[in-house]
C-alpha positions as a Markdown table, in Angstrom:
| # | Residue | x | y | z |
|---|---|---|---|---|
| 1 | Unk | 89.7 | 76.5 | 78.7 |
| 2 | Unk | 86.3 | 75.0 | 77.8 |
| 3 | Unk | 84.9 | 72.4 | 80.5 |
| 4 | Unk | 83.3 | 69.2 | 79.3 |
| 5 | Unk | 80.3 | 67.8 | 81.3 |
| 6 | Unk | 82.0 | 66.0 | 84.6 |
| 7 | Unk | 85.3 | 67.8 | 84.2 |
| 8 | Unk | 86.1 | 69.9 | 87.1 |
| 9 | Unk | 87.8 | 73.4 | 86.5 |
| 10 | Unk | 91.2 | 73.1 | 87.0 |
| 11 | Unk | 93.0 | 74.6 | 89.7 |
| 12 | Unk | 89.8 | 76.2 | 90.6 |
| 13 | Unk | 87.9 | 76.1 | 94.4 |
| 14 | Unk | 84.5 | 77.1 | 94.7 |
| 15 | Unk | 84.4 | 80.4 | 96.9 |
| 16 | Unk | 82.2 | 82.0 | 98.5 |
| 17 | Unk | 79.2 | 84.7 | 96.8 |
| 18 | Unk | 79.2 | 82.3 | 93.4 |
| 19 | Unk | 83.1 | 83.5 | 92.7 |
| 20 | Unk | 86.3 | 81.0 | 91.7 |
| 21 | Unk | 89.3 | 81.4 | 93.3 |
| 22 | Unk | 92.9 | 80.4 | 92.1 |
| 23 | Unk | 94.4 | 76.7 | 93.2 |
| 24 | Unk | 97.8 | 77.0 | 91.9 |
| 25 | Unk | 99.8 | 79.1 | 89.5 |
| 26 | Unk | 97.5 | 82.2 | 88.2 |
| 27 | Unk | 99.4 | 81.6 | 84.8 |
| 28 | Unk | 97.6 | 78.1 | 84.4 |
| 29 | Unk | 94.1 | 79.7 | 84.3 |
| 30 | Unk | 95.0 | 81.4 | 81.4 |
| 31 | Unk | 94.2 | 80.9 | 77.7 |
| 32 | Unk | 97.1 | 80.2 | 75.6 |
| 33 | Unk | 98.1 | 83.4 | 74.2 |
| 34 | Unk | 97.4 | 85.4 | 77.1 |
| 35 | Unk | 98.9 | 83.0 | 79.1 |
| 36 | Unk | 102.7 | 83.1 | 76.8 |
| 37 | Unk | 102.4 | 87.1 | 77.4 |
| 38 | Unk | 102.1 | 86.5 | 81.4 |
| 39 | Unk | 105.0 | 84.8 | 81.6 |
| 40 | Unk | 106.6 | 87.2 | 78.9 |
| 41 | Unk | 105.8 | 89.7 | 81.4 |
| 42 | Unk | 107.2 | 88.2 | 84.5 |
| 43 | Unk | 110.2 | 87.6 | 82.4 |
| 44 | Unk | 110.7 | 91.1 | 81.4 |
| 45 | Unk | 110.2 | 92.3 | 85.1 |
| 46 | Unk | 113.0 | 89.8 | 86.4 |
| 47 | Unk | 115.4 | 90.8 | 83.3 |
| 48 | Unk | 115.4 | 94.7 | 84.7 |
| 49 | Unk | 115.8 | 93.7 | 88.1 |
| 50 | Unk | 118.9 | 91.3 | 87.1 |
| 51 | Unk | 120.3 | 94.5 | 84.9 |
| 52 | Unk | 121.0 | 96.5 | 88.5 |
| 53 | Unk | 122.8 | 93.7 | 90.4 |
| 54 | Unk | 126.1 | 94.3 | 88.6 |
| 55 | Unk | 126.1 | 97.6 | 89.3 |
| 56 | Unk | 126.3 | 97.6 | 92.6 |
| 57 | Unk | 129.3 | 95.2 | 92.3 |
| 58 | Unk | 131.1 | 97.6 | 89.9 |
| 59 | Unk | 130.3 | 100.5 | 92.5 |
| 60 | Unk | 131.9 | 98.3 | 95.3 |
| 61 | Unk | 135.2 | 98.1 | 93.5 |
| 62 | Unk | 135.5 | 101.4 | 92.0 |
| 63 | Unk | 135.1 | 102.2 | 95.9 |
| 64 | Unk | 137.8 | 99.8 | 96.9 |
| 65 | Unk | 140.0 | 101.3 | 94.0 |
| 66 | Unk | 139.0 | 104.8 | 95.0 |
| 67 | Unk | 140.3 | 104.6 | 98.1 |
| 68 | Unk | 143.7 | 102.9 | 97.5 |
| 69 | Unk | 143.9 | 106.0 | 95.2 |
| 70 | Unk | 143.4 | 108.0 | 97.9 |
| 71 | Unk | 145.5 | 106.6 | 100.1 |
| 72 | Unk | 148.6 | 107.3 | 97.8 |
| 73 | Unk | 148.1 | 110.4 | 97.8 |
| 74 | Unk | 147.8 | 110.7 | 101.4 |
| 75 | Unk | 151.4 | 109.0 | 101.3 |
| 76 | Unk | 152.8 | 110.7 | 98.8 |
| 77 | Unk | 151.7 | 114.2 | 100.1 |
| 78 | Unk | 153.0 | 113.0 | 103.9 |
| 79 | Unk | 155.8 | 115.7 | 105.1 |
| 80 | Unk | 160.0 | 114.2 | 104.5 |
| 81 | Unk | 160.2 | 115.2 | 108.0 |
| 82 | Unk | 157.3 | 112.6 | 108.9 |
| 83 | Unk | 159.4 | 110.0 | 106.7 |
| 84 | Unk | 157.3 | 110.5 | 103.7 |
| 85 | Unk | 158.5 | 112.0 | 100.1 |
| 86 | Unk | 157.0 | 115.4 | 100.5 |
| 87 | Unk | 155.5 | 115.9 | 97.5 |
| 88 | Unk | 153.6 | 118.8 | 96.4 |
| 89 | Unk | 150.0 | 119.2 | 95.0 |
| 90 | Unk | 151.2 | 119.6 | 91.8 |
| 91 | Unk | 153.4 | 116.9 | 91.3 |
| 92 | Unk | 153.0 | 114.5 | 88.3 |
| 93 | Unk | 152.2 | 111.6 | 90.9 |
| 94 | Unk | 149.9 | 113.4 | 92.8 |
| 95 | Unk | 148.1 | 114.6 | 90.3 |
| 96 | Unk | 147.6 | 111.3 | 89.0 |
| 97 | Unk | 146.9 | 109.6 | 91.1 |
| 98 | Unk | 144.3 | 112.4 | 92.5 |
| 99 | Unk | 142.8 | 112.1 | 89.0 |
| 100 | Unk | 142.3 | 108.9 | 89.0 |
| 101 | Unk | 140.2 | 109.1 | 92.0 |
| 102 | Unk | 138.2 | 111.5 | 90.9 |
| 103 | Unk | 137.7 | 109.4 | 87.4 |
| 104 | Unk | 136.2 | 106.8 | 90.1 |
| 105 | Unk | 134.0 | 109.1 | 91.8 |
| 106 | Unk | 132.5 | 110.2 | 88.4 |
| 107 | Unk | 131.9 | 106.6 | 87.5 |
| 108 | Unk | 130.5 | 105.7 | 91.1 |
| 109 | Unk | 127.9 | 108.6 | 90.6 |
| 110 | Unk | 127.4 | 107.8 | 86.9 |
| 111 | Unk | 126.6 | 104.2 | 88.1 |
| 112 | Unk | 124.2 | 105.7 | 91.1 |
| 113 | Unk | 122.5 | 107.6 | 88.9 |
| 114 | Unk | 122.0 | 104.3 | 86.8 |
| 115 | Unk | 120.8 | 102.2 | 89.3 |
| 116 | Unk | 118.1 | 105.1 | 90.5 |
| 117 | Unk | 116.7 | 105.0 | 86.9 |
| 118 | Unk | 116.9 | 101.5 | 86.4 |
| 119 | Unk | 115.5 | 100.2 | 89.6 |
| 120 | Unk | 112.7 | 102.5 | 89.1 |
| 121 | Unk | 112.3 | 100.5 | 86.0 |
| 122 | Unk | 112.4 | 97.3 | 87.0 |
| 123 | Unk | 110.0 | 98.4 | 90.3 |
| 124 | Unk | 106.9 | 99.5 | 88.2 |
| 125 | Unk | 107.8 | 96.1 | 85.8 |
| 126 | Unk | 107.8 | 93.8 | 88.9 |
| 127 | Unk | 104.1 | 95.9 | 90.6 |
| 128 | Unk | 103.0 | 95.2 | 87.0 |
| 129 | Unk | 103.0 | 91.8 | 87.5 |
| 130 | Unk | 101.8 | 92.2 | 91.2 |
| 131 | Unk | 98.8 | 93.9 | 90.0 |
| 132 | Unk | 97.9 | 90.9 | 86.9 |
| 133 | Unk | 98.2 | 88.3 | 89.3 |
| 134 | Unk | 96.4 | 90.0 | 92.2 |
| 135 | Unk | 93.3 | 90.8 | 89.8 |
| 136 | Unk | 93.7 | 86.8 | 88.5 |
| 137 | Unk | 93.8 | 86.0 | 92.4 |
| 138 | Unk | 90.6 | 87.7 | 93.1 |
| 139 | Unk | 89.1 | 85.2 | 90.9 |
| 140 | Unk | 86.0 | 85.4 | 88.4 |
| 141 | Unk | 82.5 | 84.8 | 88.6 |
| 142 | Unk | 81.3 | 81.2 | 88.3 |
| 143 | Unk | 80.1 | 80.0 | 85.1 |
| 144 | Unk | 82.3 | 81.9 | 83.1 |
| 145 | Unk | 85.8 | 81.3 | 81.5 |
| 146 | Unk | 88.7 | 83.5 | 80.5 |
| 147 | Unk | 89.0 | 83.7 | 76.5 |
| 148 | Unk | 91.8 | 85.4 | 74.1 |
| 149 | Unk | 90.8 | 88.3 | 72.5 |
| 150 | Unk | 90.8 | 87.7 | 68.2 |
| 151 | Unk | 94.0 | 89.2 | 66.8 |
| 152 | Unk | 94.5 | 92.5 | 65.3 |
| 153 | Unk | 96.9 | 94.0 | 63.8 |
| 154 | Unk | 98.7 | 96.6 | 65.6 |
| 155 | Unk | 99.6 | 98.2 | 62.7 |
| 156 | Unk | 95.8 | 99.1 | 61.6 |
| 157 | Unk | 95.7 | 101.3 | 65.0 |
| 158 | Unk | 98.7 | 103.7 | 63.8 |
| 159 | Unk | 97.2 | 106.7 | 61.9 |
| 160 | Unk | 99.1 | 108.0 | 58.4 |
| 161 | Unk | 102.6 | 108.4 | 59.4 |
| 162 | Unk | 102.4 | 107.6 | 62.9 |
| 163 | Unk | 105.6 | 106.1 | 64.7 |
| 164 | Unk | 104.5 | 103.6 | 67.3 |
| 165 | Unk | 106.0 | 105.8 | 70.3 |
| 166 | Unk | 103.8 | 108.4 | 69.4 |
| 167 | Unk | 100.4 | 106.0 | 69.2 |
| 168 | Unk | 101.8 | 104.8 | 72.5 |
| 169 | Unk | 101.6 | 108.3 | 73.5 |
| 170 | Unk | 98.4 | 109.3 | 71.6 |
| 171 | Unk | 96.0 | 106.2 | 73.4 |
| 172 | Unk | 97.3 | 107.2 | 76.6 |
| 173 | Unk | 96.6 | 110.3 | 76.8 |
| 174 | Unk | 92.9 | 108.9 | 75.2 |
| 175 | Unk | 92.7 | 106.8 | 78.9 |
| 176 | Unk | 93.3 | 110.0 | 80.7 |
| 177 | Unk | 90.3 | 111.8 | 79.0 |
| 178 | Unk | 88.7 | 108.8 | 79.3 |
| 179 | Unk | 89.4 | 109.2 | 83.5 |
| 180 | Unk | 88.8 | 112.5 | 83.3 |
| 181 | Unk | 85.0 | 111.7 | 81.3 |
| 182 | Unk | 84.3 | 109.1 | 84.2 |
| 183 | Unk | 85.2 | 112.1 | 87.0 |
| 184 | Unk | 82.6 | 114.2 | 85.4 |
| 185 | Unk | 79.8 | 111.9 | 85.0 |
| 186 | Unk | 80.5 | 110.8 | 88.7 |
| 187 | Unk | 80.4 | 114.2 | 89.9 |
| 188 | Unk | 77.3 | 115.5 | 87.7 |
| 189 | Unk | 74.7 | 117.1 | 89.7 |
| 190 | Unk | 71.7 | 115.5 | 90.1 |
| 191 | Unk | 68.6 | 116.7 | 88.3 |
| 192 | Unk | 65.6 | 118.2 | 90.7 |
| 193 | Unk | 63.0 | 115.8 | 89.4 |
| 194 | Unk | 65.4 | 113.3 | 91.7 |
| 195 | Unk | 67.0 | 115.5 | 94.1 |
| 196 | Unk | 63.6 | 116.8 | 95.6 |
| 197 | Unk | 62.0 | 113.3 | 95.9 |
| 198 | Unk | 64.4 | 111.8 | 97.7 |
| 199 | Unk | 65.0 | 115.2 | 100.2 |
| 200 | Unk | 61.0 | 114.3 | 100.8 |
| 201 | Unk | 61.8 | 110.8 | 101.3 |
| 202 | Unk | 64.7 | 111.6 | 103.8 |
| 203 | Unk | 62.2 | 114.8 | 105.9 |
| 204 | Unk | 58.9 | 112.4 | 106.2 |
| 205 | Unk | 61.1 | 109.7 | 107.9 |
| 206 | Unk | 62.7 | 112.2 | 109.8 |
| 207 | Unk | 59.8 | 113.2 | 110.9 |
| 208 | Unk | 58.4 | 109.7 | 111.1 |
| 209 | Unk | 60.9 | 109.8 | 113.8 |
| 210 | Unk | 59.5 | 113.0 | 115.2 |
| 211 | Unk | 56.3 | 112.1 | 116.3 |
| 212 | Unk | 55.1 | 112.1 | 119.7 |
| 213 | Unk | 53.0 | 109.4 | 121.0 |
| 214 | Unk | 49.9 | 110.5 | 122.9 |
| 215 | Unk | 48.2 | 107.4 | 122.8 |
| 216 | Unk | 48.9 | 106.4 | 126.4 |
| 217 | Unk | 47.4 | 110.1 | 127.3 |
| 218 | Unk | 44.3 | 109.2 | 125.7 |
| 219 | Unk | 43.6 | 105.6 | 126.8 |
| 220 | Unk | 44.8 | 105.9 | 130.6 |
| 221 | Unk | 45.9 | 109.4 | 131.2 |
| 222 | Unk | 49.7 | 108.3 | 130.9 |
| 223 | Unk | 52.9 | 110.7 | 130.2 |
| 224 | Unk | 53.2 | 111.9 | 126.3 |
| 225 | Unk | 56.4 | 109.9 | 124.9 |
| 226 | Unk | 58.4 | 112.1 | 123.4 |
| 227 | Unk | 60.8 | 111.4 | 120.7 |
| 228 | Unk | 64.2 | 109.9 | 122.3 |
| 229 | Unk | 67.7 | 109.4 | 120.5 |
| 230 | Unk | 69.5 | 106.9 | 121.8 |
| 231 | Unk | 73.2 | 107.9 | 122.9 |
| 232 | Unk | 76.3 | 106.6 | 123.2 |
| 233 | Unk | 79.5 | 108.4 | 124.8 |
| 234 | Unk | 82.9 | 107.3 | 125.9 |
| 235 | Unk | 84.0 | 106.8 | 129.7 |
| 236 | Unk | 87.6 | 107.0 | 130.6 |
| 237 | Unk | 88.9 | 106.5 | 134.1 |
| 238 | Unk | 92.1 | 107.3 | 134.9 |
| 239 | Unk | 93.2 | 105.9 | 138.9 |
| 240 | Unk | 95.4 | 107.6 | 141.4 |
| 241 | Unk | 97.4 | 104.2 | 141.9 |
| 242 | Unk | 100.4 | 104.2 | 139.9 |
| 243 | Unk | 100.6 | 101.4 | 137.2 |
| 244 | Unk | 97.4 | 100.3 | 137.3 |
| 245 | Unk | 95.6 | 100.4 | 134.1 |
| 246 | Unk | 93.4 | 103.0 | 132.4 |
| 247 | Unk | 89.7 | 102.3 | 132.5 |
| 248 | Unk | 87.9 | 102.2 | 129.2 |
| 249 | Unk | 84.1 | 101.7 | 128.4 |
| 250 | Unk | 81.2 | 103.5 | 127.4 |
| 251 | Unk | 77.7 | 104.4 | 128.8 |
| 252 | Unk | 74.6 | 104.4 | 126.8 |
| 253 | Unk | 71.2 | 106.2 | 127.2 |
| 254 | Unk | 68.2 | 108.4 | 125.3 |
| 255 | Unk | 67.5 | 112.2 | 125.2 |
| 256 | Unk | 64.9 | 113.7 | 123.6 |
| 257 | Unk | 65.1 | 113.9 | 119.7 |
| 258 | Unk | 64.4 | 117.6 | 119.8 |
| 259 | Unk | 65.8 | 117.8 | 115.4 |
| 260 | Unk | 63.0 | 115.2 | 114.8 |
| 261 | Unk | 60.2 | 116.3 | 116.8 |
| 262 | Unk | 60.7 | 120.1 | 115.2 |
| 263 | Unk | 60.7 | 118.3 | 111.7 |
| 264 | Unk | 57.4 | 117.1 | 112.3 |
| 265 | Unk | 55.8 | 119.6 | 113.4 |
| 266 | Unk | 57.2 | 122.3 | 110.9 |
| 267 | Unk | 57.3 | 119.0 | 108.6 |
| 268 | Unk | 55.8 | 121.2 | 105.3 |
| 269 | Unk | 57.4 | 124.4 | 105.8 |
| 270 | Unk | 60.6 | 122.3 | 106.3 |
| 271 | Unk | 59.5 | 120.8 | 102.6 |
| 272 | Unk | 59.1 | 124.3 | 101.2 |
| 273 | Unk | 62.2 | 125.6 | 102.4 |
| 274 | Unk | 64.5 | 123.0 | 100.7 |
| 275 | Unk | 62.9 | 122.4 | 97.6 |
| 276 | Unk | 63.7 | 126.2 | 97.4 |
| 277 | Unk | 67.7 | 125.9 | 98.5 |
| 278 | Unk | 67.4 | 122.9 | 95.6 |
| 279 | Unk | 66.2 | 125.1 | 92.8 |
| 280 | Unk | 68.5 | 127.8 | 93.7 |
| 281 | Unk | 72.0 | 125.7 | 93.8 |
| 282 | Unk | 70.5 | 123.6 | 90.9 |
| 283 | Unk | 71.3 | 123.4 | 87.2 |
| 284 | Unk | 69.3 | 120.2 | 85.2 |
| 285 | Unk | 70.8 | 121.1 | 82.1 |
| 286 | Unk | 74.0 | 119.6 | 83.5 |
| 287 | Unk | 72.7 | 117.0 | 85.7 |
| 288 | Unk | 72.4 | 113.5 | 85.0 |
| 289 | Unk | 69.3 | 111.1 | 86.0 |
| 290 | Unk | 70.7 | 108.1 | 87.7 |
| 291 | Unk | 69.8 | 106.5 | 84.7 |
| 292 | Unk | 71.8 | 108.7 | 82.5 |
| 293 | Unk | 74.6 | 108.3 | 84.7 |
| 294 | Unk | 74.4 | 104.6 | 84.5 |
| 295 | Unk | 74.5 | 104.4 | 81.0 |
| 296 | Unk | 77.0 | 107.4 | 80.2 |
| 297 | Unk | 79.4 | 105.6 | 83.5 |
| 298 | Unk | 79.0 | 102.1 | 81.2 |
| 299 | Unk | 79.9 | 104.0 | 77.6 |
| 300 | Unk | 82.8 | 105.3 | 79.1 |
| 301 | Unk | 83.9 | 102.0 | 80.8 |
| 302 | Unk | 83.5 | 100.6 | 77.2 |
| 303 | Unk | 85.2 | 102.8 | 75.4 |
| 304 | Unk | 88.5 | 103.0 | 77.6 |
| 305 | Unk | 88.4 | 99.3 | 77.9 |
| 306 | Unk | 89.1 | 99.6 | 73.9 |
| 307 | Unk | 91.1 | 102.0 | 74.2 |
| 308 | Unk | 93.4 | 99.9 | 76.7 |
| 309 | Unk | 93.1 | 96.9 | 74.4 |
| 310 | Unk | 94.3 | 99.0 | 71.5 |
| 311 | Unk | 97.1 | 101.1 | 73.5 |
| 312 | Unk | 98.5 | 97.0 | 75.0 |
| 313 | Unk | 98.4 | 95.8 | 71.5 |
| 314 | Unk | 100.5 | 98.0 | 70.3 |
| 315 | Unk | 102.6 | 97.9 | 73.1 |
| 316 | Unk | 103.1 | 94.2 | 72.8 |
| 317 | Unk | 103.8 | 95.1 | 69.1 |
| 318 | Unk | 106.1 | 97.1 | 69.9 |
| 319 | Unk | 108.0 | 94.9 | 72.2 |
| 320 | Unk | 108.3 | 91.8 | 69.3 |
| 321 | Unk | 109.7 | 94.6 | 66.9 |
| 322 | Unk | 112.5 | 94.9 | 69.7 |
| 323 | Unk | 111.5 | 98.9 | 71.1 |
| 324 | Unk | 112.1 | 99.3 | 74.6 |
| 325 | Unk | 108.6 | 100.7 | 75.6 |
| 326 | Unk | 106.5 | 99.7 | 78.9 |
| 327 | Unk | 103.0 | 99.4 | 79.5 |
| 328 | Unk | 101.1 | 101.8 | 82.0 |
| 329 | Unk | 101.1 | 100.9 | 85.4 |
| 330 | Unk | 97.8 | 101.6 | 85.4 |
| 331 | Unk | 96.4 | 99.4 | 82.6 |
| 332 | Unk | 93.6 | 96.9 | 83.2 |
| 333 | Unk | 95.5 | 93.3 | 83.3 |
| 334 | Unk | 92.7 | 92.1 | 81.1 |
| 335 | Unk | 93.6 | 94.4 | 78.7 |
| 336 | Unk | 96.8 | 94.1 | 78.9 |
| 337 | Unk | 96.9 | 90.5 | 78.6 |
| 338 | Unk | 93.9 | 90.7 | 75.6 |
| 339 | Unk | 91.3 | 88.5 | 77.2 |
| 340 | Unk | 87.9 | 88.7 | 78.3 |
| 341 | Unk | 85.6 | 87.0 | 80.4 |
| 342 | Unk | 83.1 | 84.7 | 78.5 |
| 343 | Unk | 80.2 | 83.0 | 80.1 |
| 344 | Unk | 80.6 | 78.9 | 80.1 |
| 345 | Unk | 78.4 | 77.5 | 77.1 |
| 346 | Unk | 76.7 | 75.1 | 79.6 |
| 347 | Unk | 75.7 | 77.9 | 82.1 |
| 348 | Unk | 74.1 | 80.3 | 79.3 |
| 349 | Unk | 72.0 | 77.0 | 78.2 |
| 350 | Unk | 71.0 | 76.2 | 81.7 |
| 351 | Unk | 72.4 | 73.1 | 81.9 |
| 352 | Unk | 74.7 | 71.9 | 84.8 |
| 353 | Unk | 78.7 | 73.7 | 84.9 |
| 354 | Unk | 81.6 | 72.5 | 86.9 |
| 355 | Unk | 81.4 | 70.9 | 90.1 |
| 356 | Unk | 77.7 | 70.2 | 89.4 |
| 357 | Unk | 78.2 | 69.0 | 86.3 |
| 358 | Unk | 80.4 | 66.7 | 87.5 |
| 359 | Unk | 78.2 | 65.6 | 90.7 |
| 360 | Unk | 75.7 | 64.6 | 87.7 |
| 361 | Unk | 77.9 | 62.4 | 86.0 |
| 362 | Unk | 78.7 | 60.6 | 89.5 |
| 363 | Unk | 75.2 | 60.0 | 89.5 |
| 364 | Unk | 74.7 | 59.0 | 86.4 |
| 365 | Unk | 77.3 | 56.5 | 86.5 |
| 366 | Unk | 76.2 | 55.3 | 90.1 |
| 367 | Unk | 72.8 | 55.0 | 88.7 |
């Protein structure tokens, strides 16, 4: 999907905060390989679904055949009195024909049960595919192209004796760890050479805030302005008239910011007090800088992107060998399709990219 100078992308329109958006069918945007595996995957999603039509048929006339069934044995069993043959429970034709509608019941519930498991199936297949062409919907950044990931083999990923199944298994439990790494790096405390500057930061505007202004006392023997907060509440009217409607609105004024004038004037003792509460509920040998987190947050990104890449290839290897395995509903689409995102040749030399580019070959050809 390289673009030569004066080429527009295809099925691409400029959007809005430097991003490309979609024109026509996602599946064209995509490289070649990546592109066959989209379509392998839509395919697979509307096999499943086209596996639990017939079932529903089959229920519908083991139904039908269930209740003629039953029906004989209502006639059979009706009284001689009544004009029927009187049969008893244990007759040879009531008991056949009784278990033959219970032989239909089985295989209506057997068949339920089918189409439960089944549809589930073919429901996580087809939000598989929702989820790949939302993310290709939301577009990607301009100036950069979709690529296929080089080949591997699969079969370099299994470890000594390894059946794929169990690798399947083995790389997704490595994303959940992976998850599980991210939560803690997220949630790390943060260390008090950060926490403390910014609680300064945050109690000097406060009491920024705080501070009276007696600067109209001193110049013309005016009022001291005091700190105000402005306020908003909601009005609700409610009239005595029936059917006539509620009255909604708000009113708006200031009152005296009595939390910010306190924090300046006990602005340092304020200071004191909190850096103590920090120190106590503290613990930097487990915190992370905001740094730290950055980097350890990108290291794990990394390595559960590879992760993903290796669990999807041998997924997909799996599939050609004929396994019925599915992917996780939860796997990146890039992954799972085995392509990255590449920045365009022309835009890492500086040179003009897409609709520019081609804008300067109009001009160079009207020149």
């Amino acid at each position: 999907m390289a673009f030569g100078p004066g080429d527009p992308e295809p099925y691409i329109e400029r959007g809005l905060a430097g991003f490309n958006f979609p024109r026509g069918d996602v599946a064209d945007l995509l490289p070649p390989k990546a592109r066959k595996r989209f379509l392998l995957l839509k395919q697979r999603a509307e096999d499943k679904r086209a596996l639990v039509a017939p079932y529903y048929e089959q229920i519908a006339d083991l139904r039908a055949e269930k209740a003629e069934h039953d029906a004989r044995v209502r006639r059979l069993t009706v009284a001689r009195g009544a004009g029927g043959p009187g049969l008893q429970a244990d007759d040879v034709q009531v008991v056949d024909a009784e278990g033959k509608a219970k032989r239909c019941a089985d295989e209506i519930a057997r068949l339920a049960e089918l189409i439960e498991v089944r549809s589930a199936h073919a429901t996580r297949a087809a939000h598989l595919v929702q989820r790949v062409e939302g993310r290709l919907g939301e577009g990607r950044p301009a100036g950069t192209r979709m690529v296929d990931l080089a080949d591997f083999s699969a079969a370099t990923l299994l470890k000594k004796g390894e059946t794929i199944p169990a690798a399947i298994a083995r790389f997704e439990n490595r994303t959940r760890e992976h998850d599980a790494d991210h939560n803690r790096a997220q949630s790390a405390l943060v260390p008090t050479s950060e926490s403390k500057p910014l609680m300064r930061e945050q109690v000097e505007a406060l009491a920024g805030v705080g501070q009276p202004d007696v600067s109209m006392l001193v110049e013309i023997g005016e009022r001291i302005r005091w700190p105000q907060d402005a306020t908003r509440l909601p009005v609700r009217a409610v009239t005595l008239m029936p059917g006539e409607p509620v009255v909604t609105g708000f009113a708006s004024g200031e009152l005296p910011n009595a939390l910010a004038f306190m924090v300046w004037l006990n602005k340092d003792a304020i200071i004191k007090r909190l850096a103590e509460e920090i120190d106590e509920i503290s613990d930097d040998a487990a915190a992370l800088s905001k740094e730290q987190r950055e980097i350890r947050l990108a290291e794990i990104a990394a390595d559960k992107r590879q992760t993903e890449r290796n669990l999807a290839a041998v997924v997909w290897a799996a599939i050609e060998d004929g396994l019925n395995v599915e992917f996780p509903a939860d796997i990146d689409p890039q992954a799972l399709l085995g392509i990255e995102l590449e920045v365009d040749a022309a835009q890492a030399a500086g040179k003009p990219w897409g609709m520019a580019a081609a804008a300067g070959h109009v001009i160079e050809v009207i020149g």
